[in-house]
Each structure stands twice: as structure tokens, then as C-alpha cells.
N, C-alpha and C positions, 0 to 999 in steps of 0.2 A: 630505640627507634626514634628517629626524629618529626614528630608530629606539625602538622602543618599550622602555624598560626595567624590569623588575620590580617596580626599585622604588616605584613609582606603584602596582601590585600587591599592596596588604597588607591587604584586606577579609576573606579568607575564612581559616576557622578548622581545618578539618576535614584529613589529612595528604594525602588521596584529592586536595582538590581545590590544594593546592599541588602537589601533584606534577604533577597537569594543567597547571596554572601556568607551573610551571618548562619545560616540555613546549614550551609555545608561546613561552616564551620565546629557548629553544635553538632554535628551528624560524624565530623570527625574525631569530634573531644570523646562520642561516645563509645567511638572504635576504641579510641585508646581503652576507655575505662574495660571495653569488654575483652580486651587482650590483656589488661591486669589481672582480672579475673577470671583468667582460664579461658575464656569463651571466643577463640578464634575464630569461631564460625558462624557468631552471632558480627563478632567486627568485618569478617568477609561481605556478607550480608549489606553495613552499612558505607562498608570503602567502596562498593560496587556503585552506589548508588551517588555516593564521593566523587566519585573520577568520572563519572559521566558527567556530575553539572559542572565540577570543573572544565572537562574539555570541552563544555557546550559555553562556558562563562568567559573562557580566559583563554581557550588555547589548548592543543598538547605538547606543547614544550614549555608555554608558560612555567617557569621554576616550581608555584606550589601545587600547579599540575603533576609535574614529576616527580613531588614530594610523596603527593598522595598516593601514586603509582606505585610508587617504591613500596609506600605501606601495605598497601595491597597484597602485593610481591610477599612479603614477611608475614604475614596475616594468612595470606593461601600455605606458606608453609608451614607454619604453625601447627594449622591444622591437617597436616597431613597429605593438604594437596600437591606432591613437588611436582609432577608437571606442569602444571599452569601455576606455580607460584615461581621455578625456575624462570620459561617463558616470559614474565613479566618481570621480573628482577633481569634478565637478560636484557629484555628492550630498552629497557630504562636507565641499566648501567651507559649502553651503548646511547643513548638522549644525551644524557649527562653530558658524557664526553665531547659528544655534537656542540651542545649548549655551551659547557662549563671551561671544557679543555678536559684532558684525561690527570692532571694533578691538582684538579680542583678538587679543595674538600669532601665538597658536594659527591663530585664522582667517587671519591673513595671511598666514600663511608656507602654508596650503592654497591661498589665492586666487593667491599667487604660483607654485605649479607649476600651479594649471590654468592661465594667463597662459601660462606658458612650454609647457604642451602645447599652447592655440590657438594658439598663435606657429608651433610641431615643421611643425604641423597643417596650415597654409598660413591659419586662420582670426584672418588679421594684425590686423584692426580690433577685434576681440574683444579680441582681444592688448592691444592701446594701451589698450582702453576700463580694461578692471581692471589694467592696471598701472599705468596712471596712478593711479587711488583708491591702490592700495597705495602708492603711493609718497607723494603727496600724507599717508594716515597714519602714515607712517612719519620724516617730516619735519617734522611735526608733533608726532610722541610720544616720539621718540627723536635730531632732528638731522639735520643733512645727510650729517654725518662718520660715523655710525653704521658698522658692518660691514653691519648689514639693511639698513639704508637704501641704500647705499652697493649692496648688490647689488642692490634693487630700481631705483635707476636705469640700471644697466647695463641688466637686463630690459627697462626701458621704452626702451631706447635701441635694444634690439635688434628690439624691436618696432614701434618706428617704421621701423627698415632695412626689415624687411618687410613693410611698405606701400608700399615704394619711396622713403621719403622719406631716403636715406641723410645728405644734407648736416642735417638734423634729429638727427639719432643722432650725427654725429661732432659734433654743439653739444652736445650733451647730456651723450655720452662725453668730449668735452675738459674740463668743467666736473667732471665726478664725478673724473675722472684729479688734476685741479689740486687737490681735496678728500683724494684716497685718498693721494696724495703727502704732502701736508702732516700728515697722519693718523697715517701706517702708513708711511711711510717707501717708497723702490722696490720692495725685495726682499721684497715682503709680497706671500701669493696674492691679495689682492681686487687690488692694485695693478699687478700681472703680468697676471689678467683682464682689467682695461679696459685696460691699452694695446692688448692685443691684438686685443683689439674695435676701437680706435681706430685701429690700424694698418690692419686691415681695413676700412674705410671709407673712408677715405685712398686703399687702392688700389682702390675701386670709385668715387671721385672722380677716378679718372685724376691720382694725386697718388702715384705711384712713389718718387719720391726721400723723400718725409718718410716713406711708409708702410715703408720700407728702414728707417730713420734707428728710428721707433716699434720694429719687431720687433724689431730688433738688439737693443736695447737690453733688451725682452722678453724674447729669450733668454738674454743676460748675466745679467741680475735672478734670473731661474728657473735657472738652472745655479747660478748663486749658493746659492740657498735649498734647490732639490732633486735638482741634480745634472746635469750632460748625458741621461746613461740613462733621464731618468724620465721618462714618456707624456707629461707635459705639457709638457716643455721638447722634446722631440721634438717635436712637434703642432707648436711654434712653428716651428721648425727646416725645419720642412715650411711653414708658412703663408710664413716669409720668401723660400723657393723660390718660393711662386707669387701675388707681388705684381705679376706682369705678365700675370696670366689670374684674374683679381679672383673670375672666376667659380665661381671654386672653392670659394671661401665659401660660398657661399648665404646672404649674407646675406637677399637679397631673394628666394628662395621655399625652398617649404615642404621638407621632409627627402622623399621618396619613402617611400609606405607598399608 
């Protein structure tokens, strides 16, 4: 997530309204820390409170207006809210575009979490439709090998799983995996991401022995870089336990609201 930082913040003169400033700034740094920590609904809580003195301070298109909007957006989904965390990933993708133009950065990396909440959402076809464009500009404007790019095809790999089309997503995820390797080397997190995606597919292909052979090696990489103890090498640790009940995943339906 891309967290709002001050310093984009340097229009106003008066001491009253940096100090408001700084206010929201610390008020955003704390979302972040409570979305590290699980607590999606304690940072809902404080973006709420974010985007209002933004839009009373600066504007609602102002850019770090639309920043924090976005956060919001990812934060209500988080926790579970995808109606109003859609809704507001929606407005915001479409701001963006208004603002930025539709191949700015800015707007893809919006168009790419709403993608990933229709995907949360069980709303798979929505999913495929804009992550394919995202990916498609991002392969275009930045490369196959990119980091963006590079996680934008995972998205669109994972959103084809949830269409049911798994054997589609491990083509897709084998091909990005053979990129992020040659890239970024094993022990890099984009590259520890897609195998695990890839492993994951594999055992929803009734393909046990190679999705074994993927995790293992998933976990090795990620203990490597961040440790046995760390949530993510854990996650895997778990995912390689339950290569023989595929279903665990989900890759192919929505998270339960």
C-alpha cells in the first residue's frame, strides 16, 4: 500500500495549518502501523478521520487526498467490509484517471487493489477484466521483469484461479515465476510470492508431488531472506501441510464476508 507522506504536503504557509498537517500525517503513519498488525479496523477508524481533514485541508482530488482515499479503500477491505471498501476503491480508481490520466502510475496501482478486492469479493470476471488492462500497461510501459508488472501478473493469474480457470493461472504463474527468477534471483519476496501461488495451483491440479517440490523450496527461499518465525515463511509452512486438501486455498472462491 502506498502510504501518504508529508512530504508531497508543502503548499500551506500559516503554522495553524502545518500543525493540522502534521496531525494527519501521524494519524496516517498509525493506520499504517495498525494494518501491519492485523488491525484493519482500528486503521479504518483512523483513515476515516484522514480523509476528512484531508478533504477539508487540501481538496478531494488533491493527489495525497486520493492517496489516503485509496487507503481507506484497502483498509475497509481488509477488514472485511467489501462493499464500502469496493465503493471507495471504485471512486478513487475513477479520481485518478480524472486527475492522473488512466496510465498513470498512480492510477494503476488504484485499479490494481480494486482488481484484487473484486477478486476478495467473489466478483472474479471483474477481476480478470482490469487486471488484464493493468497488466497489459504495465508491460508496455515498464517491461515484463518489472517489480509492478511482475505483481500485476500474479493478480491476473490469481484472478483467473477465480474464475475456475486454475490450469490458466499456473500458464501464467509458470511464465512470470521463469521472469522473477531470472530478475530478482529466488530469495526475493516477488519471487517467493509466485511460487507460492504456483505451488497452489499445482495442488488444485491434483499435481501433489511438484506442488510439494514448489513449496519446499518457497519455504527454504523465505527462511533464507526472512527467517522461519516470520508470518510469511510460516503461511508457507502451513500452505505445504495442506497440499493434499487444495481446498484450503481458495483459490477459486471469494474470502467469506
Amino acid at each position: 500500500m502506498a502510504w501518504w507522506s508529508r512530504k508531497a504536503s508543502h503548499s500551506a504557509g500559516d503554522q495553524a495549518h502545518l500543525d493540522a498537517m502534521g496531525s494527519l500525517v501521524a494519524s496516517n503513519t498509525a493506520a499504517a502501523a495498525r494494518l501491519r498488525a492485523d488491525r484493519p479496523d482500528l486503521a479504518v477508524s483512523l483513515l476515516v478521520e484522514t480523509l476528512a481533514g484531508c478533504r477539508e485541508r487540501l481538496g478531494s482530488v488533491h493527489p495525497d487526498t486520493l492517496t489516503v482515499a485509496g487507503n481507506l479503500g484497502v483498509a475497509l477491505v481488509q477488514a472485511g467490509r467489501w462493499s464500502e471498501g469496493i465503493d471507495i476503491l471504485t471512486g478513487n480508481h475513477a479520481a485518478r484517471t480524472d486527475v492522473f490520466g488512466a496510465d498513470d502510475p498512480r492510477t494503476l496501482t488504484a485499479g490494481e487493489a480494486l482488481a484484487t478486492a473484486f477478486r476478495l469479493a467473489g466478483r472474479a470476471e471483474e477481476a480478470v477484466d482490469l487486471a488484464t488492462a493493468i497488466t497489459a500497461e504495465r508491460r508496455r510501459t515498464l517491461g515484463p521483469e518489472h517489480l509492478d508488472t511482475l505483481t500485476s501478473r500474479m493478480n491476473l493469474a490469481l484472478a483467473r484461479a477465480a474464475t475456475g480457470d486454475v490450469e490458466s493461472a499456473w500458464t501464467l504463474l509458470k511464465a512470470a515465476l521463469h521472469d522473477a527468477e531470472h530478475t530478482l534471483g529466488g530469495a526475493h519476496a516477488h519471487t517467493i510470492a509466485l511460487r507460492g501461488a504456483l505451488a497452489a495451483c499445482l495442488a488444485h491440479l491434483g499435481r501433489p508431488r511438484e506442488s510439494t517440490e514448489e513449496f519446499d523450496r518457497a519455504v527454504a527461499d523465505s527462511t533464507e531472506l526472512l527467517g522461519a518465525d516470520h508470518p510469511d515463511t510460516v503461511a508457507l509452512v502451513e500452505d505445504l501441510e495442506n497440499v493434499h486438501s487444495p481446498e484450503r486455498f481458495a483459490l477459486t472462491s471469494a474470502i467469506p464476508a
